[in-house]
C-alpha positions in Angstrom: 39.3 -50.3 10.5 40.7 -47.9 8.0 43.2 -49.2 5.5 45.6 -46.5 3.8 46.8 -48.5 0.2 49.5 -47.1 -1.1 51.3 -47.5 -4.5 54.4 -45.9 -4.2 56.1 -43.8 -7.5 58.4 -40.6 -7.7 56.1 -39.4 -10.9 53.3 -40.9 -8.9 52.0 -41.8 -5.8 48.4 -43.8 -5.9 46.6 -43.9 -3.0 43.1 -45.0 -1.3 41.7 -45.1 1.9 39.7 -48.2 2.8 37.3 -48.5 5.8 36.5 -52.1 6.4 33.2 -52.5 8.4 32.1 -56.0 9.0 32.0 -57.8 5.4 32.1 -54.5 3.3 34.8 -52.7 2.2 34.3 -48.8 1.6 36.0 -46.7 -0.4 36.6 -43.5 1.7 39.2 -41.4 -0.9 41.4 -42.1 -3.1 43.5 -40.4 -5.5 47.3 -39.2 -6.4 50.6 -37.2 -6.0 51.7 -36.0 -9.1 55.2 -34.6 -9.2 56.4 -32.0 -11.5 59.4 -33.9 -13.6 60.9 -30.4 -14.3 61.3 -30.1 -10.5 64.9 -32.1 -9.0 64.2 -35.1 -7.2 64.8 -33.9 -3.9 61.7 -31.6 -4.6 59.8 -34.2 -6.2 60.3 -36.3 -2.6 59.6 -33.2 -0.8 56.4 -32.9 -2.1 55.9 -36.1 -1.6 56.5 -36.2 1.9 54.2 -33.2 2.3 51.5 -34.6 0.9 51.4 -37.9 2.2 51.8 -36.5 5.9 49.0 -34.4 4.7 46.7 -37.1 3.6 47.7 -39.3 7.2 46.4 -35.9 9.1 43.0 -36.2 7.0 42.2 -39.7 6.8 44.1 -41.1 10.0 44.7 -44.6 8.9 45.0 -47.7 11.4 47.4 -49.3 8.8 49.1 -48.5 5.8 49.2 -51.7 3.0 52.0 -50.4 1.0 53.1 -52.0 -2.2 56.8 -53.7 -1.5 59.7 -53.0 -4.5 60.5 -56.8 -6.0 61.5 -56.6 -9.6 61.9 -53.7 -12.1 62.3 -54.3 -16.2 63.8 -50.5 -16.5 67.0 -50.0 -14.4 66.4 -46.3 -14.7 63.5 -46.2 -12.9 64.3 -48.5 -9.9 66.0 -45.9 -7.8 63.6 -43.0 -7.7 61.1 -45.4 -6.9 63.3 -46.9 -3.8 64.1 -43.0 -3.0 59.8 -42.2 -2.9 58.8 -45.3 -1.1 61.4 -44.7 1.6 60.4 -40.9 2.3 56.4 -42.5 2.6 57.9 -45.2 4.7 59.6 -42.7 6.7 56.4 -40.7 6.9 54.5 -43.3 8.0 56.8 -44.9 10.9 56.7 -41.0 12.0 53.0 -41.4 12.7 53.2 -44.7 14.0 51.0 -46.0 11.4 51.8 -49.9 11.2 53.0 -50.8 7.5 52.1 -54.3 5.6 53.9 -54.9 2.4 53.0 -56.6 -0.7 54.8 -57.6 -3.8 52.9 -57.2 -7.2 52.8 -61.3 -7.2 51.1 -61.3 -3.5 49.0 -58.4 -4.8 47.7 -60.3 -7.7 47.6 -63.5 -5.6 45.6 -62.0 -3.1 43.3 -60.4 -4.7 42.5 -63.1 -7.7 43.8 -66.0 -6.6 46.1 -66.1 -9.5 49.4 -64.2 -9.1 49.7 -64.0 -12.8 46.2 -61.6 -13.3 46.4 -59.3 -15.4 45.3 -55.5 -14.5 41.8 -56.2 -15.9 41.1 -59.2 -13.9 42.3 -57.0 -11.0 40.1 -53.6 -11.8 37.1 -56.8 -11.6 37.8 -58.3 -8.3 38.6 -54.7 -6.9 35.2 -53.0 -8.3 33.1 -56.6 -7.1 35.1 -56.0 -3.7 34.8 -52.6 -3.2 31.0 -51.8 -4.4 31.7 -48.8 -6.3 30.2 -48.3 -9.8 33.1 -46.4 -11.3 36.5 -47.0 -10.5 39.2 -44.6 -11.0 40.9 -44.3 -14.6 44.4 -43.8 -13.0 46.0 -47.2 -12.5 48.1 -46.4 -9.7 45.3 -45.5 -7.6 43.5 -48.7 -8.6 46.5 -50.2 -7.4 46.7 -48.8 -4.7 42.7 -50.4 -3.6 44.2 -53.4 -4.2 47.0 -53.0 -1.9 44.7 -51.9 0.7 42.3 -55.3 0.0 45.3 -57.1 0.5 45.4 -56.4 4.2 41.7 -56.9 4.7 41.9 -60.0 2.6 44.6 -61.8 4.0 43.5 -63.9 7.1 47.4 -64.1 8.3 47.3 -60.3 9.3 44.8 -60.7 12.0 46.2 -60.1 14.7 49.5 -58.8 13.6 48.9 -55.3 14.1 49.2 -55.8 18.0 52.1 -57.5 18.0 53.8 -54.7 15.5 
Protein backbone atom coordinates (compact mmCIF):
# COMPACT_ATOMS: atom_id res chain seq x y z
CA UNK A 1 0.00 0.00 0.00
CA UNK A 2 1.30 3.50 -0.67
CA UNK A 3 0.48 6.16 1.83
CA UNK A 4 0.60 9.95 0.53
CA UNK A 5 1.14 12.13 4.09
CA UNK A 6 0.37 15.34 3.77
CA UNK A 7 0.86 18.43 5.88
CA UNK A 8 -1.10 21.07 4.46
CA UNK A 9 0.28 25.03 4.49
CA UNK A 10 -0.23 28.04 1.92
CA UNK A 11 3.70 28.99 2.55
CA UNK A 12 4.11 25.24 2.69
CA UNK A 13 2.97 22.09 1.80
CA UNK A 14 5.05 18.90 3.42
CA UNK A 15 4.65 15.83 1.90
CA UNK A 16 5.91 12.09 1.81
CA UNK A 17 5.05 9.05 0.18
CA UNK A 18 4.97 5.91 2.29
CA UNK A 19 4.88 2.27 0.89
CA UNK A 20 3.87 -0.07 3.58
CA UNK A 21 5.13 -3.68 2.78
CA UNK A 22 4.40 -6.27 5.38
CA UNK A 23 5.97 -4.82 8.83
CA UNK A 24 8.20 -2.07 7.08
CA UNK A 25 7.46 1.18 6.22
CA UNK A 26 9.52 2.79 3.22
CA UNK A 27 10.04 6.04 2.59
CA UNK A 28 9.47 6.39 -1.25
CA UNK A 29 9.76 10.62 -1.53
CA UNK A 30 9.15 13.19 0.31
CA UNK A 31 9.57 16.84 0.13
CA UNK A 32 7.70 20.38 -0.24
CA UNK A 33 5.61 23.15 -2.08
CA UNK A 34 7.02 26.35 -1.40
CA UNK A 35 5.02 29.28 -2.47
CA UNK A 36 6.29 32.55 -3.43
CA UNK A 37 4.68 35.11 -0.60
CA UNK A 38 5.17 37.99 -3.12
CA UNK A 39 2.72 36.02 -5.35
CA UNK A 40 -1.51 36.64 -4.35
CA UNK A 41 -2.96 33.89 -2.77
CA UNK A 42 -4.96 32.70 -5.54
CA UNK A 43 -1.51 31.98 -7.18
CA UNK A 44 -0.04 30.69 -4.20
CA UNK A 45 -3.21 27.96 -4.28
CA UNK A 46 -2.75 27.61 -7.93
CA UNK A 47 0.54 26.35 -7.60
CA UNK A 48 -0.44 24.42 -5.18
CA UNK A 49 -2.97 22.60 -6.90
CA UNK A 50 -0.53 22.02 -9.71
CA UNK A 51 1.85 20.58 -7.93
CA UNK A 52 0.09 18.30 -5.73
CA UNK A 53 -1.92 16.86 -8.88
CA UNK A 54 1.56 16.61 -10.09
CA UNK A 55 3.00 14.59 -7.32
CA UNK A 56 -0.55 12.17 -7.32
CA UNK A 57 0.44 11.54 -11.30
CA UNK A 58 4.13 10.46 -10.04
CA UNK A 59 3.61 8.60 -7.02
CA UNK A 60 -0.18 7.31 -7.40
CA UNK A 61 -1.06 6.98 -3.85
CA UNK A 62 -3.80 4.34 -2.45
CA UNK A 63 -4.59 6.87 0.29
CA UNK A 64 -3.90 10.22 1.29
CA UNK A 65 -3.37 10.73 5.45
CA UNK A 66 -3.84 14.37 5.52
CA UNK A 67 -3.39 16.43 8.59
CA UNK A 68 -7.10 17.79 9.81
CA UNK A 69 -7.23 21.87 10.89
CA UNK A 70 -8.23 21.78 14.92
CA UNK A 71 -6.85 24.74 16.67
CA UNK A 72 -4.68 27.80 15.58
CA UNK A 73 -2.76 30.37 18.21
CA UNK A 74 -2.41 33.04 15.23
CA UNK A 75 -5.88 34.14 13.72
CA UNK A 76 -4.03 35.42 10.77
CA UNK A 77 -2.85 32.38 9.66
CA UNK A 78 -6.02 30.08 10.04
CA UNK A 79 -7.58 31.02 6.79
CA UNK A 80 -4.95 30.59 4.18
CA UNK A 81 -4.32 27.38 5.69
CA UNK A 82 -8.25 26.34 5.46
CA UNK A 83 -8.04 27.95 1.72
CA UNK A 84 -4.66 25.39 0.87
CA UNK A 85 -5.95 22.27 2.46
CA UNK A 86 -9.27 22.64 0.64
CA UNK A 87 -7.62 23.06 -2.93
CA UNK A 88 -5.41 19.52 -1.92
CA UNK A 89 -8.62 18.14 -0.67
CA UNK A 90 -10.23 19.02 -3.78
CA UNK A 91 -7.35 17.61 -5.73
CA UNK A 92 -7.40 14.60 -4.12
CA UNK A 93 -11.39 13.70 -4.22
CA UNK A 94 -10.61 14.56 -8.14
CA UNK A 95 -8.43 11.50 -8.33
CA UNK A 96 -10.39 9.44 -6.16
CA UNK A 97 -7.66 9.06 -3.75
CA UNK A 98 -9.44 8.12 -0.28
CA UNK A 99 -8.51 10.85 2.39
CA UNK A 100 -7.95 9.99 6.38
CA UNK A 101 -7.59 12.95 8.62
CA UNK A 102 -5.69 13.51 11.68
CA UNK A 103 -5.56 16.27 14.20
CA UNK A 104 -1.99 17.21 15.65
CA UNK A 105 -3.34 15.52 19.11
CA UNK A 106 -4.23 12.10 17.14
CA UNK A 107 -0.90 12.61 15.20
CA UNK A 108 1.11 12.76 18.36
CA UNK A 109 -1.12 10.19 19.95
CA UNK A 110 -0.55 7.87 17.34
CA UNK A 111 2.60 7.92 16.68
CA UNK A 112 4.10 8.17 20.55
CA UNK A 113 1.46 7.20 22.47
CA UNK A 114 1.48 10.49 24.16
CA UNK A 115 -0.61 13.19 22.43
CA UNK A 116 1.39 15.79 24.24
CA UNK A 117 5.10 14.75 22.35
CA UNK A 118 6.89 17.14 21.51
CA UNK A 119 8.47 17.36 17.80
CA UNK A 120 11.62 15.57 19.02
CA UNK A 121 10.03 12.70 20.46
CA UNK A 122 8.15 12.53 17.15
CA UNK A 123 11.35 13.04 14.61
CA UNK A 124 12.44 9.57 17.08
CA UNK A 125 9.46 7.35 16.67
CA UNK A 126 9.25 8.53 12.84
CA UNK A 127 13.12 7.79 12.03
CA UNK A 128 12.78 4.19 14.42
CA UNK A 129 9.58 3.61 12.15
CA UNK A 130 10.57 4.52 9.01
CA UNK A 131 14.43 3.04 8.90
CA UNK A 132 16.02 5.91 7.29
CA UNK A 133 19.32 7.27 8.68
CA UNK A 134 18.66 11.01 7.95
CA UNK A 135 15.47 12.43 8.19
CA UNK A 136 14.56 15.64 6.51
CA UNK A 137 15.56 19.08 8.16
CA UNK A 138 12.18 20.62 7.03
CA UNK A 139 9.53 19.99 9.63
CA UNK A 140 6.56 20.02 7.56
CA UNK A 141 7.79 17.20 5.71
CA UNK A 142 8.61 15.29 8.85
CA UNK A 143 5.22 16.00 9.56
CA UNK A 144 3.92 15.03 7.01
CA UNK A 145 5.70 10.98 7.66
CA UNK A 146 3.99 11.15 10.54
CA UNK A 147 0.71 11.70 9.11
CA UNK A 148 1.22 9.02 6.67
CA UNK A 149 2.26 6.47 9.81
CA UNK A 150 -0.89 7.43 11.24
CA UNK A 151 -2.80 5.56 8.69
CA UNK A 152 -0.51 2.52 8.74
CA UNK A 153 -0.48 2.74 12.45
CA UNK A 154 -3.94 2.90 13.38
CA UNK A 155 -5.59 -0.63 13.44
CA UNK A 156 -9.24 1.13 13.15
CA UNK A 157 -8.54 2.00 9.36
CA UNK A 158 -8.34 -1.49 8.22
CA UNK A 159 -10.77 -1.93 6.38
CA UNK A 160 -12.12 1.43 5.93
CA UNK A 161 -10.78 2.15 2.63
CA UNK A 162 -13.52 -0.23 0.98
CA UNK A 163 -16.21 1.03 2.53
CA UNK A 164 -15.11 4.85 1.52
Amino acid sequence: MRILGIDPGLAIVGWSVIDISGNENILEASGSVQTDKTRTDSQRLLEIETDMQTILDIYKPDIASIEKLFYFKNQKTVIPVAEARGVILSVLEKNSVPIFEYTPIEVKQIITGYGRATKDEVAKIVQMSIKYKKLPKLDDTLDSIAIALCYSRNNMNIGEINGR
